[in-house]
C-alpha positions in Angstrom: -24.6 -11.8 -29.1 -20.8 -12.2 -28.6 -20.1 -8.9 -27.2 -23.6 -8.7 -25.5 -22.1 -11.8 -23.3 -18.5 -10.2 -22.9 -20.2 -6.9 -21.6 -22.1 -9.0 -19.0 -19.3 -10.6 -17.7 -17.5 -7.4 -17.4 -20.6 -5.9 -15.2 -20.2 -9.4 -13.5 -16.6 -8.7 -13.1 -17.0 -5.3 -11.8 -19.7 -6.3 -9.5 -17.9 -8.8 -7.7 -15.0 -6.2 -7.2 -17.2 -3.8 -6.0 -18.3 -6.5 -3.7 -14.8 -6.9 -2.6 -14.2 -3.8 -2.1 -16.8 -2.7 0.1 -16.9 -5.3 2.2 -13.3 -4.8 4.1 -11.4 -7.3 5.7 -11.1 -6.7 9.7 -7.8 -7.1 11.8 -7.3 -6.0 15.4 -8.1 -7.1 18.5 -11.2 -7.1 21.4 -10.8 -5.4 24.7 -8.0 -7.0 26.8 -6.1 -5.6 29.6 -4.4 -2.5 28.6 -1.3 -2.3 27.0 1.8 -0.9 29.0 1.2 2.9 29.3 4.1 5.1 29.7 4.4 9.0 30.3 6.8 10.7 27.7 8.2 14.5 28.8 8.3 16.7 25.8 11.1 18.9 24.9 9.6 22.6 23.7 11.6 22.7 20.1 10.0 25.6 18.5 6.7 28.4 19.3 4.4 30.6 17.5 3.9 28.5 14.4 0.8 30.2 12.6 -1.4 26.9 12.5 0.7 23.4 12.6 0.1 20.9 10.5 1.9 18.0 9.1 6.0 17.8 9.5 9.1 15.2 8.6 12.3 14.8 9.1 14.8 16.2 6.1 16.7 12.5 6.0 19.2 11.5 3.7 18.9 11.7 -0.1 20.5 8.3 -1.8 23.2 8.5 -4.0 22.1 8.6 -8.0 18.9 11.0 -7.2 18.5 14.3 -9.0 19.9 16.1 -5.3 22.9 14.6 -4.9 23.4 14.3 -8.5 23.3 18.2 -8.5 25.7 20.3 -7.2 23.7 23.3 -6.6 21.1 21.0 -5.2 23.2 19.3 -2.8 24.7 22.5 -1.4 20.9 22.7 -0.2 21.8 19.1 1.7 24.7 20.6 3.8 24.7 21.4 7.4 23.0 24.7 8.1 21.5 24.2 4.8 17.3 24.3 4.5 17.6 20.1 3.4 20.3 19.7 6.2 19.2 15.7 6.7 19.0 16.6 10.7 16.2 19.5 9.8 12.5 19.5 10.1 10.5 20.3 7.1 7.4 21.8 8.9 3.9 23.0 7.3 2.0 25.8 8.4 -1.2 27.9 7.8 0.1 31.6 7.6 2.7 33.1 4.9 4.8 35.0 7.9 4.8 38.3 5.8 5.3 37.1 2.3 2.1 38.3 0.2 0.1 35.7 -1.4 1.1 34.9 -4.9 -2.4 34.0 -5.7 -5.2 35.7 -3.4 -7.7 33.6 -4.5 -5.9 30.7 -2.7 -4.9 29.9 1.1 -1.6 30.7 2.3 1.0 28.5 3.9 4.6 27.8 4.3 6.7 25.4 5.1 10.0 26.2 6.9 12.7 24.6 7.8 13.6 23.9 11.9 16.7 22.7 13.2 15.6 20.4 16.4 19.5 20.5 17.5 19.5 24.1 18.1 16.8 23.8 20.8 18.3 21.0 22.6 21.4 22.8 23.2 19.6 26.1 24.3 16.2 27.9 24.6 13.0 26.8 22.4 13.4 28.3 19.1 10.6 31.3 18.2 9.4 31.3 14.8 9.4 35.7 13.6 6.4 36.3 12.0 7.9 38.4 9.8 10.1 35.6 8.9 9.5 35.6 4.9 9.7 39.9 5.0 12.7 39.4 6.5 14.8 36.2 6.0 17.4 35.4 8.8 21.0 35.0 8.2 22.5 31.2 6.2 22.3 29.0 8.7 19.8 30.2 11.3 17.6 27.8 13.0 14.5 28.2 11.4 14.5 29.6 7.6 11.9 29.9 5.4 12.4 27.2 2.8 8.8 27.4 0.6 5.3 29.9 0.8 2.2 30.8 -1.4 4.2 33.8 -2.2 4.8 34.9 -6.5 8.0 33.3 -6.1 7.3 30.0 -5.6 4.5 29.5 -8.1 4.5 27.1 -10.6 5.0 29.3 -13.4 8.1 30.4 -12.4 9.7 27.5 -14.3 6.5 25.5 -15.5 4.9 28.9 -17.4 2.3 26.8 -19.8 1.2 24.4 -17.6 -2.5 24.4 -16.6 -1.6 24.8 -13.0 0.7 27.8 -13.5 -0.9 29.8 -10.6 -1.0 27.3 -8.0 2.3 27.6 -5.7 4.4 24.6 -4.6 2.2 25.3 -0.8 -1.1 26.5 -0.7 -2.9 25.4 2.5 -0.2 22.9 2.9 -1.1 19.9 5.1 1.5 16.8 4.8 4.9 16.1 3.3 6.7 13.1 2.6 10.4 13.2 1.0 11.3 11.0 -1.7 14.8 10.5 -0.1 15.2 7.5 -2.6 15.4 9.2 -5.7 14.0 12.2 -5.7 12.4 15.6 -3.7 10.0 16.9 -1.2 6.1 16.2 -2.1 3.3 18.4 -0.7 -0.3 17.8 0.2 -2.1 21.1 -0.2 -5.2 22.3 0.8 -5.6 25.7 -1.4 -9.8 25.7 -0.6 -10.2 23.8 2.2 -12.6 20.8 1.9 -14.7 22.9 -0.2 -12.3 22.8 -3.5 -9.8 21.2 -5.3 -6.4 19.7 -3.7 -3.0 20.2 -5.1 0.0 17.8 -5.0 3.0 19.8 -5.7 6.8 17.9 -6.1 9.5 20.9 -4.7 12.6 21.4 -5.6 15.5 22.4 -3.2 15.2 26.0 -3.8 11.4 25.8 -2.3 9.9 25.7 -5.9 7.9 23.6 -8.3 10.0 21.0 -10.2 11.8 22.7 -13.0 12.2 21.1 -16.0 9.2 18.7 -15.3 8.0 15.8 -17.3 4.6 16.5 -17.1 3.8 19.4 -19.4 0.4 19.9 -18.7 0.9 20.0 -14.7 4.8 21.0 -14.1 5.3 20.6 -11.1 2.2 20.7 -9.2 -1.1 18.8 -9.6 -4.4 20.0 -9.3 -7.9 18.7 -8.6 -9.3 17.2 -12.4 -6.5 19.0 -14.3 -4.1 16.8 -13.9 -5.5 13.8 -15.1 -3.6 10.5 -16.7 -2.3 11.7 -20.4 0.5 9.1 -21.4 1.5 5.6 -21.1 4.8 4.2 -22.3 4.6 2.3 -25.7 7.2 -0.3 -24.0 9.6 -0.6 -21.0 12.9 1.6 -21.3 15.7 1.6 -19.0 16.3 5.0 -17.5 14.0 8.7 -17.4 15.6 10.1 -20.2 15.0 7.0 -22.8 11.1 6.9 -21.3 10.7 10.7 -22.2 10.7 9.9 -26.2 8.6 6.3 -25.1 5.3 7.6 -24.7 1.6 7.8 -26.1 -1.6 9.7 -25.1 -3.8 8.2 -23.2 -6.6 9.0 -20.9 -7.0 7.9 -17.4 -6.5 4.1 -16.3 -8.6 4.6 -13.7 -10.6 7.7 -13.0 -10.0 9.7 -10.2 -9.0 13.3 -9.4 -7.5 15.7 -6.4 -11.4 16.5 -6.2 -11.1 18.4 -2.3 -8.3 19.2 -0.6 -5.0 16.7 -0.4 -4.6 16.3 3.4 -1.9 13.3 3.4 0.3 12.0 0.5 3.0 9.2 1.2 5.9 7.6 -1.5 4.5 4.4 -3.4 8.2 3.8 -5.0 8.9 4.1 -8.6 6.0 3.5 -11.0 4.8 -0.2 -12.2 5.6 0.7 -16.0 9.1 0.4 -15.7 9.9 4.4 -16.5 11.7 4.7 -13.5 9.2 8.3 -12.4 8.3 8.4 -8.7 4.3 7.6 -7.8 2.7 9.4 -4.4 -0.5 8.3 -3.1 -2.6 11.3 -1.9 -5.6 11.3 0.2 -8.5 13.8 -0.4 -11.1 16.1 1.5 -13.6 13.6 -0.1 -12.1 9.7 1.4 -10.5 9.3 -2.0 -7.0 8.0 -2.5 -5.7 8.4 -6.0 -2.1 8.4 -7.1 -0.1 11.0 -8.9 2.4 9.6 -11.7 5.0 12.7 -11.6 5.3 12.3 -15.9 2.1 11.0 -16.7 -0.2 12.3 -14.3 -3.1 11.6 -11.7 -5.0 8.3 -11.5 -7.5 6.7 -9.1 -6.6 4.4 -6.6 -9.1 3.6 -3.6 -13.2 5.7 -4.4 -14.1 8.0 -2.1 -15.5 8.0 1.0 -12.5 5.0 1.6 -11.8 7.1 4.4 -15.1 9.0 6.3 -13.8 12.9 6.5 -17.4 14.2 7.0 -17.7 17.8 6.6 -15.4 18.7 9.7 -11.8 19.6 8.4 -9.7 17.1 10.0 -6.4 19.0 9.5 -4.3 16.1 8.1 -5.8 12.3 7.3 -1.6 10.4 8.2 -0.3 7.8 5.8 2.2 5.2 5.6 3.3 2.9 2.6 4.6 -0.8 3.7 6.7 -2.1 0.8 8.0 -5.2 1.7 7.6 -8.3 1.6 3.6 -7.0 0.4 2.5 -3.3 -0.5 0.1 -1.9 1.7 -1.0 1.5 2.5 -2.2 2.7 5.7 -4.6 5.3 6.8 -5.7 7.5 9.5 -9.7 7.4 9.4 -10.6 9.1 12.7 -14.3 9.4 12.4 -14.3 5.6 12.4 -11.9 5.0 14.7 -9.5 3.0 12.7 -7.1 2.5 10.6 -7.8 1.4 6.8 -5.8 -0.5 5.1 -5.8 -1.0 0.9 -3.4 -3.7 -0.2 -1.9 -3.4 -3.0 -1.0 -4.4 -6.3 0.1 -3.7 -10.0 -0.8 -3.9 -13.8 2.6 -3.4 -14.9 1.2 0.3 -15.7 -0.5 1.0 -12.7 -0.9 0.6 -8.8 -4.1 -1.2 -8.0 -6.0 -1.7 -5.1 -6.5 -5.8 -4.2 -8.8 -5.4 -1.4 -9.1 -3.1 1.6 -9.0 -3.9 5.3 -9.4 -2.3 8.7 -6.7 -2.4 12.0 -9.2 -1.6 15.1 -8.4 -1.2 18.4 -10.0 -0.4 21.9 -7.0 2.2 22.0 -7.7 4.0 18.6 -9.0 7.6 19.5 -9.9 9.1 16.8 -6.6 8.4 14.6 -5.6 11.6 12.8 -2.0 11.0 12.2 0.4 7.9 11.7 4.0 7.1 10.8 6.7 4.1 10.9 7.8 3.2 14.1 11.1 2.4 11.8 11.2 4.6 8.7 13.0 3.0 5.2 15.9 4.7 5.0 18.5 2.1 3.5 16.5 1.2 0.1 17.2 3.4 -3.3 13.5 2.9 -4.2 11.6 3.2 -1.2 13.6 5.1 1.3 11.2 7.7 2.9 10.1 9.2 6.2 6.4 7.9 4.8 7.6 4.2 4.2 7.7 1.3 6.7 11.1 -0.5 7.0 10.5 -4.1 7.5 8.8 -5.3 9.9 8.2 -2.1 11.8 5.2 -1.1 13.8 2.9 2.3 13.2 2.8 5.4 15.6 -0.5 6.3 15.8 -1.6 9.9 17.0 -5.0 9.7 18.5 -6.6 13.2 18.7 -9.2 11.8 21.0 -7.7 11.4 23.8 -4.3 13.1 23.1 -2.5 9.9 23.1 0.3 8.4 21.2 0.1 4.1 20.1 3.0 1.5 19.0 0.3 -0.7 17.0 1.8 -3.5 15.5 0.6 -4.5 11.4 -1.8 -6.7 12.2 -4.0 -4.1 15.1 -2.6 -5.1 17.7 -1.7 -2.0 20.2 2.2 -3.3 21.4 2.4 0.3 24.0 0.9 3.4 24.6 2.2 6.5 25.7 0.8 9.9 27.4 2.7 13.3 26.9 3.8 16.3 29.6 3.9 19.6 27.8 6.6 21.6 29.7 4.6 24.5 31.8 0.9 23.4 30.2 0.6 20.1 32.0 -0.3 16.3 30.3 -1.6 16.9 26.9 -5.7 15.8 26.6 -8.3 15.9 24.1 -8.1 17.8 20.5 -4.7 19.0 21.1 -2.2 17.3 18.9 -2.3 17.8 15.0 0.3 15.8 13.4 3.3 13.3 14.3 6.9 12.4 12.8 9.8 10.4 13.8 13.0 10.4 13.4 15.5 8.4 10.6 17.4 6.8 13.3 13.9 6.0 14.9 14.5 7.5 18.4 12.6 10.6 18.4 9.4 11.4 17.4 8.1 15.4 16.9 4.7 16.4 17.3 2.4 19.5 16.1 0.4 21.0 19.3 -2.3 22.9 18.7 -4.6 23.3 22.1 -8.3 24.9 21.3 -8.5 27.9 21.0 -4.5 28.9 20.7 -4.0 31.3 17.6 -0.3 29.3 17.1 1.3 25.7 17.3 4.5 24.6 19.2 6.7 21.9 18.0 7.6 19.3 20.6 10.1 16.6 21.0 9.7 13.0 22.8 11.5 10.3 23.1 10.2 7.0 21.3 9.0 4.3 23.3 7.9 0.5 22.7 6.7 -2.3 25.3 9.8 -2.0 27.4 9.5 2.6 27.9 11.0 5.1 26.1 13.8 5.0 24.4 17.2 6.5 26.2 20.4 7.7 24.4 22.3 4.9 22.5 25.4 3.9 24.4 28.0 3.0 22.4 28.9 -0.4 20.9 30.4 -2.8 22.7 32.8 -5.3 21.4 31.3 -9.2 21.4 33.7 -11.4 23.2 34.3 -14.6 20.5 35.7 -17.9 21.6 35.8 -21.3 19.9 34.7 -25.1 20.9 35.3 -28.5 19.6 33.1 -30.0 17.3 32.2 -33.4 17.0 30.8 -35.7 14.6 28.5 -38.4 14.8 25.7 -39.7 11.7 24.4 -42.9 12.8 20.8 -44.0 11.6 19.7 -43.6 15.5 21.0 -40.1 14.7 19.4 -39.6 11.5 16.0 -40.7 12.7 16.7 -38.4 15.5 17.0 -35.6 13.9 14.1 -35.6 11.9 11.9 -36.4 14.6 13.8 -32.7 16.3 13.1 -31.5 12.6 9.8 -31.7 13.2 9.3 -30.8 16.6 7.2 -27.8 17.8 9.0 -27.1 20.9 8.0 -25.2 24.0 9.6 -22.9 26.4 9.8 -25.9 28.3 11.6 -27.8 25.8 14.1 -24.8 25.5 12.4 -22.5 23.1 13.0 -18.9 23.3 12.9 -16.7 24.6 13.3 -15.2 21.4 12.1 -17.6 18.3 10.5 -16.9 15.1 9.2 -20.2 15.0 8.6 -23.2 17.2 10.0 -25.7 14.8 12.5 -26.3 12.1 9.6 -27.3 9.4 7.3 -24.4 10.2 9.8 -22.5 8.0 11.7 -25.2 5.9 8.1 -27.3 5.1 9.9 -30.9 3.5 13.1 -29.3 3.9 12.6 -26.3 1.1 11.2 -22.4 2.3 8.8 -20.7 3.4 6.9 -18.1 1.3 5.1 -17.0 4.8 6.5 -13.3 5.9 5.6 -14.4 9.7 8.6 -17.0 9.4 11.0 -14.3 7.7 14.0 -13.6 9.5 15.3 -10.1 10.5 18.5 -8.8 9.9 19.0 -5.4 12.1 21.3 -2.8 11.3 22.2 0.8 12.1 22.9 3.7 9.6 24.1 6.8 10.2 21.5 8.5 9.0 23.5 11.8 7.4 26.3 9.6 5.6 24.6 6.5 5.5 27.5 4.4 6.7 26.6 1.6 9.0 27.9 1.5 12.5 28.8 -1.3 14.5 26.3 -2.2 17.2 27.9 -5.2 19.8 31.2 -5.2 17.4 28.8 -6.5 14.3 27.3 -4.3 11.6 24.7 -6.4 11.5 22.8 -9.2 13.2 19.8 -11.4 12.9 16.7 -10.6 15.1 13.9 -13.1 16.0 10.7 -11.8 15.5 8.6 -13.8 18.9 8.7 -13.9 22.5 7.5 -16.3 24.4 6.1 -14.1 26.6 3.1 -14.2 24.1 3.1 -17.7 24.9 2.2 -16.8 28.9 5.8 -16.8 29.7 6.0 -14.1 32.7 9.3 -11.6 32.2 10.0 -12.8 28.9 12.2 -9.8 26.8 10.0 -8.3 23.7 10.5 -9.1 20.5 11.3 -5.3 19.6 13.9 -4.6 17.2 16.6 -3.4 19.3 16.3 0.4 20.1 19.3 1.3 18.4 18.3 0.0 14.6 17.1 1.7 11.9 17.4 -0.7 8.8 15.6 -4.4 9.1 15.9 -6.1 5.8 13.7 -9.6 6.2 15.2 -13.0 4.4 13.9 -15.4 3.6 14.5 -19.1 4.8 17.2 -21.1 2.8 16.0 -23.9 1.5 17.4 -27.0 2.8 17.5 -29.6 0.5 20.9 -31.0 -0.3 22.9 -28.1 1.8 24.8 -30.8 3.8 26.9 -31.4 0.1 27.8 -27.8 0.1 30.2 -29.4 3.1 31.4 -31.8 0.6 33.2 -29.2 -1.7 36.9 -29.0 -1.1 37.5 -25.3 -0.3 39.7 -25.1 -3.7 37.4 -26.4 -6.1 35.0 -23.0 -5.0 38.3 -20.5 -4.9 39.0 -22.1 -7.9 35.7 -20.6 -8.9 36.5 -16.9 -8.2 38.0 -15.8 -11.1 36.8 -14.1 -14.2 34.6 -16.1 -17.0 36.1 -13.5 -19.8 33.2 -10.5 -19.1 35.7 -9.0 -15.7 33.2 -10.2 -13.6 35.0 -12.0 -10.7 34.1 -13.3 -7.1 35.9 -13.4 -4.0 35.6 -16.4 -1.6 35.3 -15.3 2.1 37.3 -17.3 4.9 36.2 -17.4 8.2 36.6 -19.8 11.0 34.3 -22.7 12.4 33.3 -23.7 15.7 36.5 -26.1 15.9 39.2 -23.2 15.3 39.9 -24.4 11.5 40.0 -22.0 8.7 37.5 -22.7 6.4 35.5 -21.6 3.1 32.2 -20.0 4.0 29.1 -21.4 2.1 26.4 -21.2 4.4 24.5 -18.5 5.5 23.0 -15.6 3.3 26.5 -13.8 3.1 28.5 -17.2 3.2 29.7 -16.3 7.0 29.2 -20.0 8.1 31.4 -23.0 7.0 30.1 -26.4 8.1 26.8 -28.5 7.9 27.0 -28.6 11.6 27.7 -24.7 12.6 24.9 -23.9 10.1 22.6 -25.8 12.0 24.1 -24.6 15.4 23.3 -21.2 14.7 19.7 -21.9 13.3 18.7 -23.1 16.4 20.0 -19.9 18.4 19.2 -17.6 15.7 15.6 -18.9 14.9 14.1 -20.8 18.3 16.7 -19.7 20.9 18.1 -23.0 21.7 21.3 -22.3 22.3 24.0 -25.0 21.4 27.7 -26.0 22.6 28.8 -26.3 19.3 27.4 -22.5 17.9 30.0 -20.6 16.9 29.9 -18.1 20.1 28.4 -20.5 22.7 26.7 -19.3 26.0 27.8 -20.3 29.2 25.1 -22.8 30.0 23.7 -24.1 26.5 20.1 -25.6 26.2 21.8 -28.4 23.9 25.1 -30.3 24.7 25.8 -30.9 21.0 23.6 -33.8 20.7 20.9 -31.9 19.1 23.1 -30.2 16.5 24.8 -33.6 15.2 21.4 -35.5 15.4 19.4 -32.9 13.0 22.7 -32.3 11.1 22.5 -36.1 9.9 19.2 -35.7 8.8 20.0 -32.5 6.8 22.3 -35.6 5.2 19.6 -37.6 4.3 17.5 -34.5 2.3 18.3 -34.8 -1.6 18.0 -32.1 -4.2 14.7 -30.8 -5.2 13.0 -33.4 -8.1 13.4 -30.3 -10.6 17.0 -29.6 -9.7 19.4 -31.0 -13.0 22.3 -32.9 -12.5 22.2 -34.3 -8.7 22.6 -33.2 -5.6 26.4 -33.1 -5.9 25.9 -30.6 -9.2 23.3 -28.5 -6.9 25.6 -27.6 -4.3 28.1 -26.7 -6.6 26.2 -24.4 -8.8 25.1 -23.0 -5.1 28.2 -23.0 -4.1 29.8 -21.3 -7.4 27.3 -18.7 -6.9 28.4 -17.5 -3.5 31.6 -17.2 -5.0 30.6 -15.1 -7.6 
């Protein structure tokens, strides 16, 4: 009877999941007026591609990868090179001259284009012949994989099941593992009618060699590929996992069952081995993902996205990693964008429910990408992954248009494109988008009906304001100081919290930049907020090729507000768009409030005295910078302790986080909303907040462990 009840609340169980499941979540908005439109000229890059499809950018692999770990493989990275970070990893339908390595399969290539080359002369033409006869080291466009003998699988993966499937077979999508690893392709070796492959490529254009998956090498076919290991516990490192591991079958089922036409980074895999995880999406509407040691599981059933029985070319993806996982998808014959949000089991990714982005100015979405790719993090950086906070490009085939949607549906710009000597691009035309790591180009695939070969064109990106132009360079901040003064009576103290807990207005001085109205929508009884909406951004540029950061307005960085209130009916109000010129957002947090006004209390020597080793060599540094007043001071406020007092904290709150600007910031504006009255007022009743009830030993013990830490 026991396990008669435990099997019907397992059917319970699944039932109610299945009811989850299938009935989505909807986000988006109803018809409005339209957003702002723009006209983008393209820039011809390359011609006579034998059938486009999808394309990215080579980007920059991180340090402690398998590429720049490698000396032969990081030759591959140099300029000229085929993984030259400026390059364009494109897929195509034809071999250009190489014969098939397996007949019975489709060919394809992916080569490797050089955007620079076109921009300083004529469009590039792709030789047909390229593969029969390869151009010189360092030519434009080079051949870097094909369904040819020489790139099959068992060419380093002999006994694997998969041995005669080629790292590109009917290749359709890429995304680059620029974190920690290589190039992963979506294949299409049948069409919709058969099997899809998932192949992971080394620099030389090949399957992984030495892969960790003995059964699939380096490529990963239809059902046989399936799950067969788990780790028997969590091991620090690849090598330590290789000797951790048990059979098992699949977690959950799911196979490759028609062609892969989109496949995006997850990150590293929930069971702690440290082994990349792609999500793919089949001919079928499935999503499953593809563990690159232990194997393929399912993630989302099919029909998740509707393909029908037309061959839509490519089905885009994009994987949002912080501060919530979520991946997105291209579902044109429903004219949306699905969205699976997801979770883990410590072995697994799972999908928590799935929900839909709609639009009045979806077109039939084929293709997608991040308005702002992840480039900085070592776990997630990829042309497929959204940095924080960014916004989707969304290729509509419908109507030939491009969208800036933001996360939650709603369309932020749109923009029309001029194809040099064809005229504006229309209907059916464009077959795949990409943008660039320093988010200021995007490259599409053009295709019109009925053309035998696709071109490669270049345009600029765009947002609510028009398209981007080139990035001027940085200009140095002027910095000047003002006097400070002090002031805590009780009038002041019940002042302040009344301002604490004031929504203001852009009457009252809000904006015109804010990412909240008040100081208690993100510090609720003085603590933080767990809401993302009230994160704050921090903007940055990278170089994308040596991933140093370069100063933009004499800073490296700077904190963004995430509001206008031009969404509160303010006419003319600036956007809330990242500046044009970023390309890393990392989103904090708010800093909890209680007891931070003791922080002020520490002398500066009691936390220098702080910074020196505890016997393990571990030792901190205090940073010194100077307050509002002129004095030289002890930073302890702010996430990178760049802020010394109670009073310049709160000062640059206000500017950083409503946009009331304040006499006493530490770089004041000419006219300031607040005269100082404002700061002193809410910086008294900062005073008044204790420590948290769970925090030991006082308030006074709180701020120093806080303030010990920043030390450390």
């Amino acid at each position: 009877m026991g396990s008669m009840l435990r099997v019907a609340k397992g059917l319970l169980c699944l039932a109610a999941m299945s009811a989850v499941l299938a009935v989505p979540a909807v986000k988006g908005e109803t018809p409005a007026s339209p957003p702002p439109t723009w006209v983008l000229q393209a820039r011809v890059i390359a011609t006579g591609l034998p059938g486009g499809f999808g394309l990215r950018q080579v980007g920059r692999f991180h340090s402690g990868g398998p590429i720049p770990s490698n000396p032969e493989f990081l030759l591959q990275t140099q300029a000229g090179h085929v993984l030259d970070p400026e390059r364009l990893l494109v897929a195509v339908a034809g071999n250009l001259g190489a014969a098939p390595g397996n007949a019975a399969h489709a060919t394809g290539s992916v080569l490797s284009i050089d955007p620079r080359a076109a921009r300083e002369g004529a469009p590039l033409q792709v030789p047909p012949e390229l593969a029969r006869r390869p151009p010189p080291p360092g030519s434009p466009v080079q051949l870097y994989s094909a369904q040819s003998e020489a790139f099959l699988n068992q060419r380093h993966n002999d006994g694997a099941r998969t041995a005669m499937f080629g790292a590109v077979s009917g290749p359709r999508y890429l995304s680059v593992n620029n974190a920690f690893g290589r190039p992963w392709v979506a294949n299409a070796p049948f069409g919709l009618a058969g099997p899809g492959s998932e192949s992971v490529v080394d620099p030389d254009g090949t399957p992984l060699a030495n892969a960790p998956s003995e059964s699939a090498g380096g490529v990963f076919v239809g059902d046989r590929s399936g799950r067969a290991s788990v780790p028997k516990a969590v091991r620090s490192g690849w090598w330590a996992s290789l000797w951790n591991r048990r059979d098992s079958g699949q977690l959950t089922p799911g196979v490759i069952g028609r062609g892969a036409l989109g496949t995006a980074l997850l990150g590293a895999s929930p069971d702690g081995s440290g082994f990349a995880v792609f999500a793919v999406v089949t001919g079928d509407g499935a999503v499953v993902q593809v563990h690159v040691q232990d194997g393929v599981d399912g993630l989302a059933p099919p029909g998740t996205v509707d393909v029908g029985g037309v061959d839509p070319g490519v089905i885009g993806m994009a994987f949002k990693w912080m501060p919530g996982r979520a991946l997105y998808l291209a579902d044109a014959r429903r004219n949306r964008i699905t969205v699976l949000q997801l979770a883990d089991d410590g072995r697994q990714f799972t999908t928590r429910r799935t929900e839909q982005l709609n639009s009045p100015w979806l077109r039939q979405p084929v293709d997608l990408a991040a308005t702002l790719p992840e480039i900085a993090n070592p776990r997630f950086a990829s042309q497929t992954t959204l940095s924080g906070g960014s916004d989707l490009y969304v290729l509509n085939r419908g109507d030939g248009s491009l969208l800036r949607l933001r996360q939650d549906g709603q369309a932020a710009a749109r923009a029309l494109v001029d194809w040099p000597g064809v005229g504006r691009i229309g209907a059916d035309s464009l077959r795949a988008l990409a943008v660039s790591a320093d988010a200021q180009r995007i490259w599409l695939m053009a295709q019109p009906p009925g053309s035998a070969t696709a071109t490669l064109l270049e345009v600029n990106a765009f947002d609510a304001a028009g398209q981007f132009t080139p990035i001027a360079a940085a200009m140095t901040a002027a910095a000047s100081g003002m006097a400070r003064a002090a002031g805590t009576s009780a009038a002041a103290m019940a002042h302040g919290a009344s301002l604490f807990a004031t929504s203001f207005s852009p009457r009252e001085g809000l904006g015109p930049l804010f990412n909240a109205p008040s100081c208690v929508a993100c510090h609720p009884g003085g603590g933080a907020s767990a809401d993302e909406a009230h994160f704050a951004r921090r903007l940055a540029r990278m170089d994308p090729v040596s991933g140093r950061l370069v100063p933009q307005a004499g800073q490296l960085s700077s904190v963004a507000p995430r509001r206008s209130v031009r969404e509160l009916g303010v006419a003319g109000a600036p956007s809330a768009d990242a500046p044009r010129e970023a390309n890393v957002v990392s989103l904090r947090m708010p800093l909890a409030l209680q007891a931070a006004s003791r922080l002020d209390e520490i002398p500066d020597a009691v936390i220098a005295a702080q910074a020196v080793s505890k016997g393990d060599g571990i030792k901190g540094r205090v940073q010194r910078v100077t307050t509002a007043s002129g004095e030289q001071r002890v930073g302890r406020y702010g996430w990178k302790a760049d802020v010394a007092t109670l009073e310049d904290m709160v000062a640059e709150a206000m500017g950083n986080e409503m946009g009331i600007t304040s006499a006493l910031a530490l770089h004041p504006v000419a006219q300031p909303k607040d005269d100082g009255a404002m700061v002193r007022s809410l910086a008294a009743y900062l005073r008044t907040l204790g420590p948290p009830a769970h925090a030991p030993g006082g308030a006074m013990a709180s701020a120093k462990n806080a303030a010990t830490e920043r030390a450390r």
